[in-house]
C-alpha positions, 0 to 999 in steps of 0.5 A: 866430453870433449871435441874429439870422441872419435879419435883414432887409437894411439898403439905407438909405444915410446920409450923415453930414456927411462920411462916407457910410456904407453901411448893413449887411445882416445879414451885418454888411457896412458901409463908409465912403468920404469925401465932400468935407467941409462946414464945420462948427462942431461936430467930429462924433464916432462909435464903431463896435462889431462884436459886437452882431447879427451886424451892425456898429453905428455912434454918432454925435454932431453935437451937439458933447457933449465927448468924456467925454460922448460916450464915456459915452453910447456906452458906455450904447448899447454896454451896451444893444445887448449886453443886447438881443443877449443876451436876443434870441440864439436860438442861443447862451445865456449865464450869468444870462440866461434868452434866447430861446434858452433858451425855444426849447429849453425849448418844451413844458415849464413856462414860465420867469422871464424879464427883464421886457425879453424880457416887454415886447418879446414882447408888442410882439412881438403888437402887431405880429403884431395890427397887420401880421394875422399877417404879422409873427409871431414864432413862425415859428421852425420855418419860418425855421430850415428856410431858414436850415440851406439857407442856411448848408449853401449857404455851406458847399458851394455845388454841393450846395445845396438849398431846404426840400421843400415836405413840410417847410415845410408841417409846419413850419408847423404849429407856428407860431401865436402862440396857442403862445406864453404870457405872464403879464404879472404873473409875468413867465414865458413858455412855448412850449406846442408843443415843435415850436415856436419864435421867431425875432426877425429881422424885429423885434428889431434895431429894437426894441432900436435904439429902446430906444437911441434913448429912452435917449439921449432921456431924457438930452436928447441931440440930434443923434445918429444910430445906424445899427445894422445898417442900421437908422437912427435919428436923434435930434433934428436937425443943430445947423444944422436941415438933417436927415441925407440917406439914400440909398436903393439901387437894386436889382440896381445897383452900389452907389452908385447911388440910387433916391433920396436922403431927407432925414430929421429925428427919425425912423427909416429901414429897407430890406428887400431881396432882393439882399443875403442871398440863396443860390443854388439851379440858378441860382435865387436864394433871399432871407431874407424869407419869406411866411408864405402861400406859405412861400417868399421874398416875390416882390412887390417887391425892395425896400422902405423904412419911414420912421416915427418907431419904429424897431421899427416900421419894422422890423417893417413892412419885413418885413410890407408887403414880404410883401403885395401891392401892394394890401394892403401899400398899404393897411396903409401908408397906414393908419398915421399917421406912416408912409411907404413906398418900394416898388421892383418887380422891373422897377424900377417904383418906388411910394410912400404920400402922403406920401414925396414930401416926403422926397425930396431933389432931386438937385443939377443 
C-alpha cells in the first residue's frame, strides 16, 4: 500500500492518437482499447509504470525525439515520480528519506531535517489550504484515516462493514488545523506540533509531483508530451500538427464509455474527481473518498467534477476543494481564478460549467 490511498478518482478520458486511454482512479485501474488509427507522420512512443501512487502512470511522446531520447526523458520522469511517491508515503518509510510517513509518526516531538522538496510542497500545500479557505487542508490526516480503515476492513469483509461513529470523527477533527503544522523555511525542518495530528496528501500530492514532471520535460524543451499519472493528465506543449489532444469525460453511474463530454486540450492540465470509483458500501448506502471538511462525511453536492488549468497541482488540489462546496461558493471560488475552468455534474445528471469551458468542448462528430 502506498502513500496516497486517499487519492481522488481520475474520470478524465485522453485519447492519444490512436489509444484511448481510460484514466485510473486511485485503485491504479487503467486500460487501453484501440481506436481506428490516423496518419500520422511521427510514430508515437509511450511507457507505463506501476509502482508510483498506487496508480498506474503513462509517458507519452508525439513529438518524434528518437527512442534514446525518449527512453532517457522517461527515465528522468520514472526517477521524479519514485522521489516524489517516496517523500509523499504516509504509510511506509524508506532508508535516507525523511517522509511524510516519518513526520506523522514523529507528530508532537521535535521537528525534523527534511528534502527541501517536502519543505516546497508543504508550503504549497498552505497556499492551497489559503486559496480553497481551508477546503484543501493537508492536515485532515486524522479524519482520512478514520474512512480509510472503514474502507480497507470493508474490502476485507464486506458483510461487516461500517463508517466512523459520528464521536470519532468529531474528536478526530480536533487535531487538524494547519496551525499544527510547522515549517522554518530557512532550516528546512517541519514538526507536527499536536501528536493526535497528521498529513494526508491525497487531494494534492499526485498533481503536484506530475507537475514537477511536466516543468522537468519543460526545462529540456520537450514538446508534444502527454503524462496521464493516474488520471491526472498533463499535456506539454501541443501535437506537432496543432490540433490538441481530445479528453473524454465520463458520465457518472454510466457505463464507461459513455461521455458527458469530450474536451480538446493543448498545454494545460485535466483532473476529474468522482464518486463512482473509490467508494465501499455500508446497508446499501455507498460511501465515496472525497470527504468534507464540514460535515465530515463524503461531499454530497455533485458526482463529478473536472478542472482544467495549466497546474496540474492546482487542478488537483481544486478537484477536491470545488467538489466539497456548494454550487454557489464552489461557482464562485472558480470563476475567481483566472486561467481556470470547471465541469460540475449534479446527482441528477444536471451538468454546469464556468465561462469559459465552452470553449473546450469538442463537437460530436454527426
Amino acid at each position: 500500500m502506498s502513500a496516497l490511498r486517499h487519492l481522488k478518482s481520475g474520470t478524465a478520458i485522453i485519447l492519444l492518437l490512436s489509444m484511448l486511454l481510460l484514466s485510473a482512479c486511485s485503485s491504479g485501474a487503467a486500460v487501453s482499447a484501440a481506436e481506428t488509427p490516423e496518419p500520422q507522420a511521427v510514430e508515437p512512443k509511450g511507457k507505463v509504470y506501476y509502482t508510483y501512487f498506487d496508480t498506474v502512470s503513462y509517458v507519452y511522446d508525439y513529438a518524434g525525439d528518437s527512442a534514446e531520447r525518449f527512453d532517457e526523458r522517461s527515465a528522468e520522469v520514472s526517477l521524479l515520480l519514485k522521489e516524489y511517491h517516496q517523500l509523499f508515503d504516509i504509510y511506509h518509510e524508506y532508508a535516507d528519506v525523511v517522509n511524510l510517513c516519518t513526520l506523522n509518526k514523529a507528530a508532537g516531538g521535535e521537528a525534523l531535517q527534511v528534502d527541501r522538496r517536502l519543505v516546497d510542497f508543504l508550503l504549497y500545500a498552505r497556499e492551497m489550504y489559503a486559496l480553497t479557505e481551508g477546503e484543501m487542508n493537508v492536515m485532515l490526516g486524522s479524519v482520512l484515516r478514520l474512512w480509510h480503515e472503514c474502507r480497507e476492513a470493508a474490502e476485507t469483509d464486506p458483510a461487516s462493514a461500517s463508517i466512523p461513529t459520528e464521536e470519532a470523527l468529531r474528536a478526530a477533527y480536533a487535531h487538524t488545523g494547519i496551525e499544527l503544522l510547522e515549517i522554518d523555511e530557512a532550516e528546512c525542518t517541519v514538526r507536527i506540533t499536536d501528536p493526535e495530528a497528521s498529513i494526508d496528501v491525497g487531494a494534492l500530492g499526485k498533481g503536484y509531483a506530475t507537475e514537477r514532471a511536466a516543468e522537468l520535460l519543460e526545462s529540456e524543451g520537450a514538446v508534444g508530451y502527454v503524462l496521464n499519472i493516474g488520471g491526472n493528465i498533463r499535456c506539454i506543449g501541443d501535437r506537432p500538427d496543432g490540433s490538441g489532444w481530445v479528453t473524454a469525460i465520463r458520465s457518472p453511474e454510466r457505463s464507461a464509455d459513455d461521455f458527458a463530454c469530450r474536451l480538446r486540450l493543448r498545454d494545460t492540465a485535466c483532473v476529474t474527481s468522482g464518486v463512482y470509483e473509490r467508494y465501499f458500501t455500508v446497508a446499501g448506502q455507498r460511501y465515496h473518498h472525497i470527504i468534507d471538511k464540514d460535515t465530515l462525511y463524503p461531499a454530497a453536492y455533485y458526482v463529478s467534477l473536472t478542472i482544467v488549468t495549466r497546474d496540474s497541482g492546482l487542478a488537483d488540489a481544486l478537484s477536491t476543494a470545488l467538489f466539497c462546496l456548494p454550487w454557489e461558493e464552489s461557482a464562485a471560488l472558480a470563476e475567481s481564478l483566472e486561467g481556470v475552468e470547471v465541469l460540475w455534474i449534479f446527482p441528477d445528471g444536471e451538468q454546469r460549467s464556468t465561462s469559459g469551458f465552452a470553449a473546450l468542448v469538442e463537437e460530436a462528430e454527426a
